[in-house]
C-alpha positions in Angstrom: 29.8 -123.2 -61.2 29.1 -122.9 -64.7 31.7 -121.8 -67.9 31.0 -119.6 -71.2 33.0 -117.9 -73.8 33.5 -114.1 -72.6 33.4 -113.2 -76.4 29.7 -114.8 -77.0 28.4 -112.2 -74.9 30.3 -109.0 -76.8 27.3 -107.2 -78.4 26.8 -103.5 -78.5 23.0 -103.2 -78.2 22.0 -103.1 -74.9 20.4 -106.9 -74.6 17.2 -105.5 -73.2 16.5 -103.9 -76.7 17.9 -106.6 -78.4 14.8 -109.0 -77.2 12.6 -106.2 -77.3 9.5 -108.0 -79.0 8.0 -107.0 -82.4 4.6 -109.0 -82.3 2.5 -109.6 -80.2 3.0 -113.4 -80.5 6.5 -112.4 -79.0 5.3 -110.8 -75.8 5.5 -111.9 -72.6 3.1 -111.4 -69.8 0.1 -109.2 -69.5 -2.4 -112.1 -71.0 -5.1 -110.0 -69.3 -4.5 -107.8 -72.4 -2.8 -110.1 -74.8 -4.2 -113.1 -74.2 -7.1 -114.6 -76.3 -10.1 -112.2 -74.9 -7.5 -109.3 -74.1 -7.9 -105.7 -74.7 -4.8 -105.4 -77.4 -5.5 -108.2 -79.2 -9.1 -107.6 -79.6 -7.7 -103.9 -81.2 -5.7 -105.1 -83.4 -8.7 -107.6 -84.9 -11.1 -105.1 -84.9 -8.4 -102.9 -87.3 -9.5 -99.8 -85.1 -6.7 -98.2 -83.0 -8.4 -96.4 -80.3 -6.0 -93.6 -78.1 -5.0 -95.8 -75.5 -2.6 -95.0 -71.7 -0.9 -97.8 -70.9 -0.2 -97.2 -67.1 2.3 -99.9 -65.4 5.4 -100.2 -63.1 8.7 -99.7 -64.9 9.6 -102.9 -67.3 6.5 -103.9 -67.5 5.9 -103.6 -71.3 4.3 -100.2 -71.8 6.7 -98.9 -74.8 6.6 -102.8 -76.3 3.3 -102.8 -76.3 2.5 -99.1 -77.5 5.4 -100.1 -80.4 4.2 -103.1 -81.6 0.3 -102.0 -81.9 2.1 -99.0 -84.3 3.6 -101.7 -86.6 0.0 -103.4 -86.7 -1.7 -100.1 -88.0 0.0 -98.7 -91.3 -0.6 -94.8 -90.0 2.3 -92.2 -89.9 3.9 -92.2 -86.5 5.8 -90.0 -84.6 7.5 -90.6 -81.3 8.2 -88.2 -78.3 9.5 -88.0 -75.0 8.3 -86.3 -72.1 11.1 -85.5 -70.7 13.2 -84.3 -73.4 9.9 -83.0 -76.0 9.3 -79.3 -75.7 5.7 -78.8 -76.2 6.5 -76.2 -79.0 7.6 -79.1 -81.0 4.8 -80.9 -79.9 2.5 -78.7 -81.2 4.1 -78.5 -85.0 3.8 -81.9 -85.0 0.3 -81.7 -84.4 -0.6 -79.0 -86.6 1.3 -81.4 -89.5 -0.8 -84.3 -88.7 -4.1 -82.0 -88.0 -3.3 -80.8 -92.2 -2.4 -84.7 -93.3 -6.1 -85.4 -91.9 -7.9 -82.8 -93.6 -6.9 -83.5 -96.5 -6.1 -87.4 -96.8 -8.4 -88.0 -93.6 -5.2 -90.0 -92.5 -4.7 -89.9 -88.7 -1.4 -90.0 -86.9 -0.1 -91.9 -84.2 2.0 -90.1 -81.9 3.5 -92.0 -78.8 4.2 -90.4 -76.1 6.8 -91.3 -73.3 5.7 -90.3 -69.6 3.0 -88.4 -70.0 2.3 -87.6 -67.0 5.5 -84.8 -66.6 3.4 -83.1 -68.7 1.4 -80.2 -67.5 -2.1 -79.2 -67.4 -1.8 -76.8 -70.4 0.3 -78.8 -72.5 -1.4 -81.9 -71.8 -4.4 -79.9 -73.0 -2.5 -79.3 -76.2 -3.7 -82.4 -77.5 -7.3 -82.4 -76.9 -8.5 -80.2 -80.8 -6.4 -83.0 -82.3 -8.0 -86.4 -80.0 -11.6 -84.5 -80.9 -11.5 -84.4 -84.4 -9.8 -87.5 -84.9 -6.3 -86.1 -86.4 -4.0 -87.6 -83.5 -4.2 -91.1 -82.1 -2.6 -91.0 -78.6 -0.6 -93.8 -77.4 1.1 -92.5 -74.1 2.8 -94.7 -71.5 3.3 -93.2 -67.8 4.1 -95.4 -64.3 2.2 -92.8 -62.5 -1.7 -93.1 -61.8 -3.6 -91.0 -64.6 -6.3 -90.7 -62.2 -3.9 -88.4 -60.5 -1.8 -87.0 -63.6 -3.5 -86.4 -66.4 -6.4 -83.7 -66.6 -10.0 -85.3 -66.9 -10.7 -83.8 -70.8 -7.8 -86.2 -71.8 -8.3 -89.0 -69.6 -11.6 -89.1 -70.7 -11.0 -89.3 -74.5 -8.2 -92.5 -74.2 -8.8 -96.2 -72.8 -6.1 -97.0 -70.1 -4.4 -100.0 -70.2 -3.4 -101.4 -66.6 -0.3 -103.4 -66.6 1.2 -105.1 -64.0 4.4 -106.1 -62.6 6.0 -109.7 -64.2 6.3 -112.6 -62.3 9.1 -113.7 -61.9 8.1 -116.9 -63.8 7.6 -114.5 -66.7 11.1 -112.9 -66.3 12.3 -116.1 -66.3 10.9 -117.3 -70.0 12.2 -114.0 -70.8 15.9 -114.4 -69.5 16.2 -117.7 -71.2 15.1 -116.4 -74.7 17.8 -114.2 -74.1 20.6 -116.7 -73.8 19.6 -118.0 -76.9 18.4 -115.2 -79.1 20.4 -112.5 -77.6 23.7 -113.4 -78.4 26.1 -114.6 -81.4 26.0 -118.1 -79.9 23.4 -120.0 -77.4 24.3 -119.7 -73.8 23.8 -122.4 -71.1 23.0 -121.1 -68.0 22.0 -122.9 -64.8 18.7 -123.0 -64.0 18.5 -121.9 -60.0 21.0 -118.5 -60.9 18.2 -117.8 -63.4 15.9 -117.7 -60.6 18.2 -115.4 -58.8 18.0 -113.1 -61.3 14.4 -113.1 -61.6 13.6 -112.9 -58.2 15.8 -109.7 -57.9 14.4 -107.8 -60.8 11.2 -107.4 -58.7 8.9 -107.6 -61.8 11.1 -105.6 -63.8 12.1 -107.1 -67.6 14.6 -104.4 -68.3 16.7 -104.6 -64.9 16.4 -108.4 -65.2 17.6 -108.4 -68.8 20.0 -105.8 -67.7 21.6 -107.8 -65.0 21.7 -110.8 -67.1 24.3 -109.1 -69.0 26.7 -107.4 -66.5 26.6 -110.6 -65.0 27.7 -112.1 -67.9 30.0 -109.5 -68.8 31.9 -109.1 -65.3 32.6 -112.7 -64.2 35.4 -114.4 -65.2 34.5 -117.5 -66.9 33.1 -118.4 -63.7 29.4 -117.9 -62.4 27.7 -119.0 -59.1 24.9 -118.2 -57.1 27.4 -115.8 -54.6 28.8 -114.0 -57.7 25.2 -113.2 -59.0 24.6 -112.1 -55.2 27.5 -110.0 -54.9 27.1 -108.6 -58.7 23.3 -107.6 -58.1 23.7 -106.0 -54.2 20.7 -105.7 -51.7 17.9 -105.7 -53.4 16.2 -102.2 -53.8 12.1 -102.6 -52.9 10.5 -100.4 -55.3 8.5 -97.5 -53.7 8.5 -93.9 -53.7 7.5 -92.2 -50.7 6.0 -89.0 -52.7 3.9 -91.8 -55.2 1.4 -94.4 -55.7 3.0 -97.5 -53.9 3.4 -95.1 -50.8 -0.7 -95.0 -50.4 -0.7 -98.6 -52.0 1.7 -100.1 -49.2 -0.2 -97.9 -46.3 -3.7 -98.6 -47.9 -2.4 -102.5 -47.4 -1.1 -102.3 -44.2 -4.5 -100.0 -43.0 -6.5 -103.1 -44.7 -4.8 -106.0 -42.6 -5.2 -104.2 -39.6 -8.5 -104.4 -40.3 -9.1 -107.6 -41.3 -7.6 -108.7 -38.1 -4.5 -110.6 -39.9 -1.5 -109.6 -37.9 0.7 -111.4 -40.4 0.0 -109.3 -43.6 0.1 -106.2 -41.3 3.9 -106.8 -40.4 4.9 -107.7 -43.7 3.3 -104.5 -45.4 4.9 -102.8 -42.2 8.4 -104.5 -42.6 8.1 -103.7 -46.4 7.5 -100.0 -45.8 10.3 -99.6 -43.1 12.7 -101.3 -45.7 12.0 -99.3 -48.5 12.9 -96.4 -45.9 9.1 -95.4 -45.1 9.4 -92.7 -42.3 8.2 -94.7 -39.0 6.7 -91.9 -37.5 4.4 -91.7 -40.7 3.4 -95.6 -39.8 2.9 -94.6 -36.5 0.6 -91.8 -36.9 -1.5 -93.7 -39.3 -1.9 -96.2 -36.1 -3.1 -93.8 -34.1 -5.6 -92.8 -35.9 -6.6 -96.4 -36.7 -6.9 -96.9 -32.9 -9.9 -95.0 -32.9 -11.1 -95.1 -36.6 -11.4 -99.2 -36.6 -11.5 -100.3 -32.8 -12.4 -97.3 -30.5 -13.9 -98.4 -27.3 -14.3 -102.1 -28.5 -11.1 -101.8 -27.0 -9.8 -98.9 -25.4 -6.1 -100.5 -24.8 -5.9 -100.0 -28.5 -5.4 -96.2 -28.2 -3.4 -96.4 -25.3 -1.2 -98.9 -27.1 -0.8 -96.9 -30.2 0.4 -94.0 -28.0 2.8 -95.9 -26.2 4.4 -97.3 -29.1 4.8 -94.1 -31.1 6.4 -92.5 -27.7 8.6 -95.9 -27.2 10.0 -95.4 -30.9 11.1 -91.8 -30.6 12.8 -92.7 -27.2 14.9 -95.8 -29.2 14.9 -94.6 -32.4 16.0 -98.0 -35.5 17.0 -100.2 -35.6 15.2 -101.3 -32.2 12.8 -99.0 -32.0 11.0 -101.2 -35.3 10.0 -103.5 -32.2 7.8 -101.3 -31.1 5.8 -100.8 -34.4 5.5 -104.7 -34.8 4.3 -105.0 -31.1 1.7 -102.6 -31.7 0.6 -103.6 -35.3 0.0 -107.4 -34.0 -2.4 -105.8 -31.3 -4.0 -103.7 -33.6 -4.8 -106.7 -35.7 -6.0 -108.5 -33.3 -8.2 -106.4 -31.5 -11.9 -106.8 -31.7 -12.8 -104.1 -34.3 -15.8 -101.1 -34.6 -15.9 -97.9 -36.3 -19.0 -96.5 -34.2 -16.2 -93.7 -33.1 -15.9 -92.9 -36.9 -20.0 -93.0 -37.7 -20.5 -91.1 -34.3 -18.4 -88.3 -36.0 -19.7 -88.1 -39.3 -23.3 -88.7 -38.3 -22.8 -85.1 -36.1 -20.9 -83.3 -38.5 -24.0 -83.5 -40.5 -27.0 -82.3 -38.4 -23.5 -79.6 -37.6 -24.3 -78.6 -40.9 -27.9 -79.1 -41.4 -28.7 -77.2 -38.1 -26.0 -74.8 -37.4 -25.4 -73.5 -34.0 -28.1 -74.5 -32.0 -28.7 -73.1 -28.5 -27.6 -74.6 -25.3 -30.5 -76.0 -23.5 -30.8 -73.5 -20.2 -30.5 -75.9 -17.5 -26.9 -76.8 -18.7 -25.8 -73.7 -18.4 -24.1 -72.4 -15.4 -25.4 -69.2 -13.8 -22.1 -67.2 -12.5 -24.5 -63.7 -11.8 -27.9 -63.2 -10.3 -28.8 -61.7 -13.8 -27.9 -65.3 -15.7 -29.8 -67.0 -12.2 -32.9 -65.3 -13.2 -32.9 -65.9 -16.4 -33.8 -69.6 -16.1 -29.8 -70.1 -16.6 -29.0 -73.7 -14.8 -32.7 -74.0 -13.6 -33.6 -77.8 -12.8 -30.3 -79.0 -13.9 -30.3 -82.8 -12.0 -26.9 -83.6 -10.9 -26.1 -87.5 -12.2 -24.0 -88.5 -8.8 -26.9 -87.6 -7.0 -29.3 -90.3 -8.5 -28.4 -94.8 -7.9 -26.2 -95.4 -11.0 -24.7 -91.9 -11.3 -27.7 -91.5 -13.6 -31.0 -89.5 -14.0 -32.7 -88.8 -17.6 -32.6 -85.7 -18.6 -32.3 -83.7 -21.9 -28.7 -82.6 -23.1 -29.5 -82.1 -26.9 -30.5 -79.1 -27.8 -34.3 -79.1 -28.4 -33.9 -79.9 -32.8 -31.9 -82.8 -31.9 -33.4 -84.4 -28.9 -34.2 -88.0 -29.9 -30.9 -88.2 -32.0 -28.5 -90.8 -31.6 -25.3 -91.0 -32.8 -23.0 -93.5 -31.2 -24.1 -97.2 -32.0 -22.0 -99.3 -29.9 -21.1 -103.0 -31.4 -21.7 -106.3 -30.2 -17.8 -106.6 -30.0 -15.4 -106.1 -27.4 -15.9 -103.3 -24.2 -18.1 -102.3 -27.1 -20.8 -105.3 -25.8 -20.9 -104.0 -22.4 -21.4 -100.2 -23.2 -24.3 -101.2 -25.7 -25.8 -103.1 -22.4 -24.7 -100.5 -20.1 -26.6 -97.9 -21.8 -29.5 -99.7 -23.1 -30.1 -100.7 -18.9 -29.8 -97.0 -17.5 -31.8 -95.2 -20.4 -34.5 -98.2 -20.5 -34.5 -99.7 -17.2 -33.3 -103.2 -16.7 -31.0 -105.7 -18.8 -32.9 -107.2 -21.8 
């Protein structure tokens, strides 16, 4: 348990913008851009300010960042919000600062808060201003800019990937706070620090921000259950619609694949948490059946199927059984994706060749008139001939020596290569 004076902590700032950092000696995390041979710093020694997107999950120091590289550079500034900015206003602004650089040949910063709810036109607002050097752009945006922002733009700014704190980095944060961020020093123990940190899932503001309600709602009195009852079940960031949806399924896909039935639960288990739809999961499982394993192992499918049939006869929480059950085989199934090169290697000559005729002797003769036309002539039925087999041409006659399925070394996938390579060659080698 650990005492403090309720009245240390009365401040009216909100504490994360209290400790919001003004240098860049003050900033934590990111050393892939701040550090030594980082992006930022290496900006703010060459003295040239280049229109930059800083692109990161929420608390992550996009706006600190972007707001201490404006104090380094003595420009005008202007800041604007996405979400509450009309792009009528927008555009005065720019017109201002396209007149300032005609005649003083001063450019303007202008930062600009979640860029991304911008839209195509209005993003395209900007790009007479980014050209002739009037406007330097400093937007921030925890959306993909790949996705969001039209290619003219993207193409004139550098983009800054930040990434989520660890919570080691949260935690040099949290205790800068207790003694920066308030009238008086505060002594807190050093495991409910962790606490915090861990539950603020790389998130400096929400860790800042539970510092203080945590502070501000016990009574003189903190432990580790308080913090846990204060802060809840922790909410898994991830938004079905958004990037971590294809990050988490582009993870889970991966592990499958690398046969490591351990990171494909947990990305499973982490989806299915964060309230992934199961049938989603499930139908990306079917189609890796056949995409990474086909035939070198057919159970695979057949598994897949069952479990997506099992889960909407049980339905959660149970029902989650039946995804787990199936990932694990998936995992560990010998993997090929001849199915998948089988596919795509057609679809070409599809579209290289078109629609080629149907060699005559496959074709069944219902009349006399399709008889005498050659229609089914010296068609050799395979049950007929030792092996249920007898060579014979079924391409059509462009496409005759093409192959398209390769079957692996691995799995059933071994025997079919065999099985083929004896009855089209004669013979095991």
């Amino acid at each position: 348990m650990l005492d403090f004076q309720k009245d240390k902590v009365r401040v009216s700032t909100p504490l994360a913008e209290r400790m919001r950092p003004k240098v860049l000696s003050e900033f934590v995390g990111q050393t892939h851009l701040t550090g030594p041979t980082g992006l930022v710093r290496k900006i703010i020694e060459s003295s040239k300010l280049p229109s930059l997107v800083l692109w990161g999950p929420p608390g992550s120091g996009k706006t600190t960042l972007a707001l201490i590289l404006q104090r380094y550079f003595n420009y005008p500034k202007a800041s604007f919000s996405a979400v509450t900015t009309s792009i009528k206003e927008v555009k005065v602004f720019m017109h201002q600062a396209g007149e300032r650089w005609q005649t003083q040949k001063i450019p303007t910063i202008v930062f600009m808060d979640e860029i991304h709810r911008f839209n195509r036109a209005q993003q395209e607002a900007f790009l007479p201003y980014l050209e002739s050097g009037a406007v330097i752009l400093l937007g921030t945006t925890t959306e993909n800019p790949s996705f969001y922002l039209v290619a003219p733009l993207l193409s004139r700014c550098k983009v800054l990937k930040l990434d989520p704190l660890s919570p080691k980095e949260i935690k040099i944060l949290l205790k800068k706070a207790l003694i920066q961020g308030f009238e008086n020093p505060i002594k807190f123990e050093d495991k409910l620090l962790d606490i915090i940190a861990q539950s603020a899932q790389g998130d400096a503001r929400i860790a800042l921000n539970l510092l203080e309600i945590v502070l501000e709602t016990t009574k003189g009195k903190i432990s580790g259950e308080d913090i846990k009852e204060i802060l809840g079940e922790m909410s898994l960031r991830y938004d079905k619609s958004r990037e971590e949806h294809y990050n988490l399924i582009s993870a889970f896909i991966k592990s499958m694949r690398g046969s490591d039935p351990d990171a494909a639960i947990y990305w499973l288990e982490r989806m299915l948490t964060a309230g992934e739809d199961p049938l989603f999961i499930l139908r990306r499982m079917l189609i890796f059946a056949s995409e990474d394993i086909g035939n070198a192992d057919p159970q695979a499918l057949q598994v897949a199927v069952a479990a997506f049939h099992a889960f909407q006869a049980v339905g959660m929480p149970e029902g989650v059984l039946n995804l787990v059950q199936a990932a694990i085989y998936l995992a560990c199934a010998p993997k090929s994706n001849a199915v998948l090169k089988a596919h795509k290697l057609v679809q070409e000559d599809i579209k290289k060749f078109g629609s080629l005729p149907v060699p005559l002797h496959l074709c069944n003769a219902p009349t006399k008139l399709m008889a005498s036309l050659g229609y089914g002539k010296g068609y050799k039925y395979p049950h007929n001939y030792p092996d249920g087999y007898v060579k014979q041409q079924y391409m059509p006659g462009q496409l005759k020596q093409k192959q398209y399925y390769f079957p692996t070394q691995r799995g059933m996938e071994k025997q079919i290569r065999l099985w083929l390579k004896r009855i089209k060659q004669g013979g095991d080698k």
